[in-house]
Biopython code that builds the backbone (N, CA, C, O; Angstrom):
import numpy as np
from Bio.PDB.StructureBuilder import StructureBuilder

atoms = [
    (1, "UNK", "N", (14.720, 196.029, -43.489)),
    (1, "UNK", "CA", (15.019, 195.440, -42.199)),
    (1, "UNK", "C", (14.853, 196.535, -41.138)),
    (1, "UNK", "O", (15.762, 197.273, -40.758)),
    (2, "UNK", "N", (13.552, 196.554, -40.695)),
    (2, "UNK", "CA", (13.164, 197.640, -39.388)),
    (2, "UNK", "C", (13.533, 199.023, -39.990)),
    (2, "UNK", "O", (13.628, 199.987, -39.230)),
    (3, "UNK", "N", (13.758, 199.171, -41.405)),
    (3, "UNK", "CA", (14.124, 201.141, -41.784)),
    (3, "UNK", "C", (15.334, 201.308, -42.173)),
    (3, "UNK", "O", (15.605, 202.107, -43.069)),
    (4, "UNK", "N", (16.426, 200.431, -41.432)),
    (4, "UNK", "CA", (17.821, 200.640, -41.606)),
    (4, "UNK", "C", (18.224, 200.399, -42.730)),
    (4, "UNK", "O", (18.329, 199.307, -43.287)),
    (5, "UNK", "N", (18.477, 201.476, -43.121)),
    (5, "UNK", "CA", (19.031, 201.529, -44.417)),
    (5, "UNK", "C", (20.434, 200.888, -45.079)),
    (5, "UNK", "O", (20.664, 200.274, -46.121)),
    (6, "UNK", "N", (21.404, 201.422, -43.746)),
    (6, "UNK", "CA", (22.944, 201.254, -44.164)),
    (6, "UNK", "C", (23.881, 199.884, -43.532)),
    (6, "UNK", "O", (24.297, 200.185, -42.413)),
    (7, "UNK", "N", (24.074, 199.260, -43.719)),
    (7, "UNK", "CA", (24.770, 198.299, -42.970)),
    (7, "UNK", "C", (25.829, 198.594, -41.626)),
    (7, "UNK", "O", (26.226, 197.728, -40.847)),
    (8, "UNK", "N", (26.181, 200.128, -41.581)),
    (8, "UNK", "CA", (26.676, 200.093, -41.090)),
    (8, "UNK", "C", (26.280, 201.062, -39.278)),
    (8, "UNK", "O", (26.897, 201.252, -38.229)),
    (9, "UNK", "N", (24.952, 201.404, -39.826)),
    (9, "UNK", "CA", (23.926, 201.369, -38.872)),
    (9, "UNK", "C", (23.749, 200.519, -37.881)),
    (9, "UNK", "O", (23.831, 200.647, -36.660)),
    (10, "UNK", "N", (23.409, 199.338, -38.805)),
    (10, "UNK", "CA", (22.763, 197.930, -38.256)),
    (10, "UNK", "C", (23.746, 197.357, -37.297)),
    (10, "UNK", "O", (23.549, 196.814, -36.211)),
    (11, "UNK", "N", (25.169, 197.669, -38.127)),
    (11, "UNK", "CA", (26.336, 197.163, -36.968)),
    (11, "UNK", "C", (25.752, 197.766, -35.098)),
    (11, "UNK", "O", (25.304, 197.233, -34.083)),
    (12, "UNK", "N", (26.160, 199.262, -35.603)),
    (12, "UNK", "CA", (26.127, 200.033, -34.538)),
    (12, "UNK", "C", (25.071, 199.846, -33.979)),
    (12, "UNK", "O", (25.446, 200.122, -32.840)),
    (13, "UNK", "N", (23.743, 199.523, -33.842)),
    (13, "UNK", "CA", (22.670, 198.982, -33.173)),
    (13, "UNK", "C", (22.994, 197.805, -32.379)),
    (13, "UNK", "O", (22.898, 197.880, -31.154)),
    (14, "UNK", "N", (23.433, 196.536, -33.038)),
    (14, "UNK", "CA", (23.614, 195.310, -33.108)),
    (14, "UNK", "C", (25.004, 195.890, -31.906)),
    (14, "UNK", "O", (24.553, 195.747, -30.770)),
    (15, "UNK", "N", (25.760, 196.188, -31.876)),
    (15, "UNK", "CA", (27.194, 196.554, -30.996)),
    (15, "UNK", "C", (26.537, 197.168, -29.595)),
    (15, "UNK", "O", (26.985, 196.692, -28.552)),
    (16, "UNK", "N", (25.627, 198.072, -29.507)),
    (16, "UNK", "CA", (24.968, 198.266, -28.715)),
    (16, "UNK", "C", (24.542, 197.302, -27.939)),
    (16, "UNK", "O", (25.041, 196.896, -26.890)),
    (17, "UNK", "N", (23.745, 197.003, -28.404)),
    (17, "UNK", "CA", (22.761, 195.900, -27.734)),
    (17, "UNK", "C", (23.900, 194.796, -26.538)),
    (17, "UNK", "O", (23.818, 194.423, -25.368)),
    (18, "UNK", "N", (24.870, 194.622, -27.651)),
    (18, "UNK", "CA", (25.860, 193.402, -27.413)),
    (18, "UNK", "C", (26.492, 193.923, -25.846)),
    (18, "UNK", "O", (26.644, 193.355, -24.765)),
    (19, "UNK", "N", (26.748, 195.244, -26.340)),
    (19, "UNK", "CA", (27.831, 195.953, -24.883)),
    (19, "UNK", "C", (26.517, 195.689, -23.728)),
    (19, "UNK", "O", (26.698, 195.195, -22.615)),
    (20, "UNK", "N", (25.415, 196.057, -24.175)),
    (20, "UNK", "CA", (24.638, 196.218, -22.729)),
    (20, "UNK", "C", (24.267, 194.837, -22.203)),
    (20, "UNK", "O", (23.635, 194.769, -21.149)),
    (21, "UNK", "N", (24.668, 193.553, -22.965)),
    (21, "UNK", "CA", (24.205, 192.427, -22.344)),
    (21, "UNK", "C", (25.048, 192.435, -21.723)),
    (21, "UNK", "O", (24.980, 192.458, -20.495)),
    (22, "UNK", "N", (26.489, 192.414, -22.628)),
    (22, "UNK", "CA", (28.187, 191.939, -21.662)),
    (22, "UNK", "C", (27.949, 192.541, -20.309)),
    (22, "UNK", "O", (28.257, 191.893, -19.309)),
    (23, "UNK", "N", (27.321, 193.966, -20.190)),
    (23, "UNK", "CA", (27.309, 194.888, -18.655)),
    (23, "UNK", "C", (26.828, 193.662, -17.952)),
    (23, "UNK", "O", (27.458, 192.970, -17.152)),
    (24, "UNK", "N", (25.639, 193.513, -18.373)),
    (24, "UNK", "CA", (24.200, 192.777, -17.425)),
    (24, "UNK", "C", (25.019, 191.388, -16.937)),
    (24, "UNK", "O", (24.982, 190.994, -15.771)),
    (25, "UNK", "N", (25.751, 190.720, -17.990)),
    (25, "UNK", "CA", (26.266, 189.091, -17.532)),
    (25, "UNK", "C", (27.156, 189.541, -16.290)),
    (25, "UNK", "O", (27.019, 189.055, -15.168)),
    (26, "UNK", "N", (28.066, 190.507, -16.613)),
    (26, "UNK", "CA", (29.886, 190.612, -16.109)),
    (26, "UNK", "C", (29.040, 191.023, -14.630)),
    (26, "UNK", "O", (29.418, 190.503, -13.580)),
    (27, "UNK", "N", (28.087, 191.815, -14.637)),
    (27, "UNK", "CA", (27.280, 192.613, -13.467)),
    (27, "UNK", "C", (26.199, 191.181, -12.924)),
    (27, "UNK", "O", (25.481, 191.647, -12.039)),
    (28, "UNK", "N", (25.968, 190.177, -13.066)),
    (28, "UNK", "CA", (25.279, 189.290, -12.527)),
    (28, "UNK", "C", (26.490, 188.369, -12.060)),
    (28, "UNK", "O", (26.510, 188.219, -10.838)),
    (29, "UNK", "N", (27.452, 187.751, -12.720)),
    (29, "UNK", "CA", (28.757, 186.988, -12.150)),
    (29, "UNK", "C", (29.288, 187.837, -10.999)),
    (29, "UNK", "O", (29.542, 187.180, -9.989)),
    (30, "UNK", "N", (29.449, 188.774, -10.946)),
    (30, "UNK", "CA", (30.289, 189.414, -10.258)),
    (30, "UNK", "C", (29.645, 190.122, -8.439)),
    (30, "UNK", "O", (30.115, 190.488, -7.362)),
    (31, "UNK", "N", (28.383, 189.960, -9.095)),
    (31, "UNK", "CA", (27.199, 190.249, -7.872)),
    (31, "UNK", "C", (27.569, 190.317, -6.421)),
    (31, "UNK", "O", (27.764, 191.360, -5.797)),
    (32, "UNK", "N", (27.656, 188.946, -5.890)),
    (32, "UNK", "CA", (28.602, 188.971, -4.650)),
    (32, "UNK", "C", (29.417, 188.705, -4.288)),
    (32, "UNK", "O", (29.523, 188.257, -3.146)),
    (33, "UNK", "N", (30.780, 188.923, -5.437)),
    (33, "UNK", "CA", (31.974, 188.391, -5.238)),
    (33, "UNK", "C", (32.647, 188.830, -3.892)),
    (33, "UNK", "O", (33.596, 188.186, -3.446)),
    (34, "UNK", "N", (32.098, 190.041, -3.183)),
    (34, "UNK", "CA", (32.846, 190.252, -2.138)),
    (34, "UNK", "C", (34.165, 190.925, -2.370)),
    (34, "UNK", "O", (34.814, 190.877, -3.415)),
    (35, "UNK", "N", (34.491, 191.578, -1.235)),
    (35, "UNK", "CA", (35.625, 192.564, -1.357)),
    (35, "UNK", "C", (36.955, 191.657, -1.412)),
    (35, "UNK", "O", (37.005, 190.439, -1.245)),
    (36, "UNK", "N", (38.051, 192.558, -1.691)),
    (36, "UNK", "CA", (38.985, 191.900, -1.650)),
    (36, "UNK", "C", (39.833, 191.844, -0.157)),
    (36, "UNK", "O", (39.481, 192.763, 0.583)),
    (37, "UNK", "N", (40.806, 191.011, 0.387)),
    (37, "UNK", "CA", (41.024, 190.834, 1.944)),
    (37, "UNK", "C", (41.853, 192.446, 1.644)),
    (37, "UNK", "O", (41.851, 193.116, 0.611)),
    (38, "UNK", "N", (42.586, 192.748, 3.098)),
    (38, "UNK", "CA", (43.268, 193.484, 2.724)),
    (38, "UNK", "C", (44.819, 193.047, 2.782)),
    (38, "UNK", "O", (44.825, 191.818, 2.840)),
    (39, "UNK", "N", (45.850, 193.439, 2.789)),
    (39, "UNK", "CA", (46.996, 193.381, 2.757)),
    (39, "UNK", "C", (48.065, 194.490, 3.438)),
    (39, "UNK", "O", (48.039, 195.713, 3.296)),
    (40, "UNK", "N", (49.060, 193.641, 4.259)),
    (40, "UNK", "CA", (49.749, 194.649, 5.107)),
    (40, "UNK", "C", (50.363, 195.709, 4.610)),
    (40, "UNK", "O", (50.767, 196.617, 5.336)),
    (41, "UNK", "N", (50.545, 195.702, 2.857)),
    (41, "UNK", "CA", (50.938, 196.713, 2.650)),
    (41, "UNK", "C", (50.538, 197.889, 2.834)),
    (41, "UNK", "O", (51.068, 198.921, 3.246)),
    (42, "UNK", "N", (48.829, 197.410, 2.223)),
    (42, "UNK", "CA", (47.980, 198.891, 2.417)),
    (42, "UNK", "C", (47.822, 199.313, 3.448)),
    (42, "UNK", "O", (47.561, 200.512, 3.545)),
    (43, "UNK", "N", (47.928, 198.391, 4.767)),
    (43, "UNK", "CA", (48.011, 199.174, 6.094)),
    (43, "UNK", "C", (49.269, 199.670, 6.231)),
    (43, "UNK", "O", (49.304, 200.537, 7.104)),
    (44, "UNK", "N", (50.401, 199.443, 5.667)),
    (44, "UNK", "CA", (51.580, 200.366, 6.305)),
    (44, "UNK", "C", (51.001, 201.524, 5.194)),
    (44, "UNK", "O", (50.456, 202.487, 5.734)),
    (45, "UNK", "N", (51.046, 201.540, 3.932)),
    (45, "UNK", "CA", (50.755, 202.895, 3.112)),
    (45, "UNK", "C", (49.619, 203.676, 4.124)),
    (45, "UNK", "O", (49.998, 204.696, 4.698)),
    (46, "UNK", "N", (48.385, 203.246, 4.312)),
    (46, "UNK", "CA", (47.754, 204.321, 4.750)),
    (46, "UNK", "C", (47.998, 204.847, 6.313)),
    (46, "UNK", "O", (47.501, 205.827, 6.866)),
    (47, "UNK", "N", (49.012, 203.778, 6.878)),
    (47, "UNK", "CA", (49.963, 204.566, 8.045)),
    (47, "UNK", "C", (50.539, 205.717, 7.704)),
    (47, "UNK", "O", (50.265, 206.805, 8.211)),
    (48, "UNK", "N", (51.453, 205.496, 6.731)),
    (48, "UNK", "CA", (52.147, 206.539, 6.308)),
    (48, "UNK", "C", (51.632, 207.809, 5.636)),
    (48, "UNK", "O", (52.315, 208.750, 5.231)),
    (49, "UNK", "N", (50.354, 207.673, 5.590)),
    (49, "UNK", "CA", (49.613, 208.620, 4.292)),
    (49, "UNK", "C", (49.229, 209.454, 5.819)),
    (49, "UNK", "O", (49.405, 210.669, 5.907)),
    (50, "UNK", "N", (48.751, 208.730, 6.846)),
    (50, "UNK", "CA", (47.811, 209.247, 8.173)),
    (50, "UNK", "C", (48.977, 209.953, 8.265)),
    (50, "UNK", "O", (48.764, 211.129, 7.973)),
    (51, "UNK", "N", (50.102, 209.743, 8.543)),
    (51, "UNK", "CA", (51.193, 210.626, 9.261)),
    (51, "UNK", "C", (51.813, 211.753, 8.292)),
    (51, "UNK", "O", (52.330, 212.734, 8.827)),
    (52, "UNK", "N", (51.786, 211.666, 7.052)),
    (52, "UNK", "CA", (52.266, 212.875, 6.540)),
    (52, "UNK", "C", (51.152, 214.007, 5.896)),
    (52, "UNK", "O", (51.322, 214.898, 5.064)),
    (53, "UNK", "N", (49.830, 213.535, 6.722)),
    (53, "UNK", "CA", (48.798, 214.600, 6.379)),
    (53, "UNK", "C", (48.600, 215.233, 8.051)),
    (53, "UNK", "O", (48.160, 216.365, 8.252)),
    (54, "UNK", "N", (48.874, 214.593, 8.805)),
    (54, "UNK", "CA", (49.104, 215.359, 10.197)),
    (54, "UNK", "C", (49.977, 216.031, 10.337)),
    (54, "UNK", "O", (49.682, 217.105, 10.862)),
    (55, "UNK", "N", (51.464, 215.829, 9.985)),
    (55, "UNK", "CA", (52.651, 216.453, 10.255)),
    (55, "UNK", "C", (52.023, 217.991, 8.987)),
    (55, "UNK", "O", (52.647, 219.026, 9.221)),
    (56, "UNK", "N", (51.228, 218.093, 8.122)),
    (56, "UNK", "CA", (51.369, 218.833, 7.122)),
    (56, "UNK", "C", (50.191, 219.565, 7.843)),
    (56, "UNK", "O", (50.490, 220.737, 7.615)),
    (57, "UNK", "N", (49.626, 219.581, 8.200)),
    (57, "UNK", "CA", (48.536, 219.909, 9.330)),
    (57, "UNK", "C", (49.097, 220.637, 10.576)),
    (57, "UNK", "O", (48.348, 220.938, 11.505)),
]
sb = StructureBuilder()
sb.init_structure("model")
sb.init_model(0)
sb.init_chain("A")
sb.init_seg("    ")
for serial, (resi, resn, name, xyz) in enumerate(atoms, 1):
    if name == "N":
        sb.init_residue(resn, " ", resi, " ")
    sb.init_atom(name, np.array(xyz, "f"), 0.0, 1.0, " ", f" {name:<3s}", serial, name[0])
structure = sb.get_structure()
């Protein structure tokens, strides 16, 4: 079968292959899902992040 000798070769070929389709599907669904909104939290955190890298400044 193509040279391969060991069965457990054939896995590891065969596992390969498999991971690089899953990339290609998960990477075609996901294409233009668009960012996520943001949320007021992350604007107060990166308030707070702005102000304690100035005061440290």
């Amino acid at each position: 079968m193509l040279g391969i000798q060991d069965k457990w070769v054939f896995l590891a070929y065969v596992l390969m292959v498999g991971s690089a389709l899953l990339c290609v599907i998960y990477g075609a669904l996901t294409w233009n899902k668009g960012d996520e909104p943001i949320k007021p939290e992350d604007i107060h955190w990166a308030k707070e992040e702005k102000e304690e890298i100035e005061e440290a400044l």
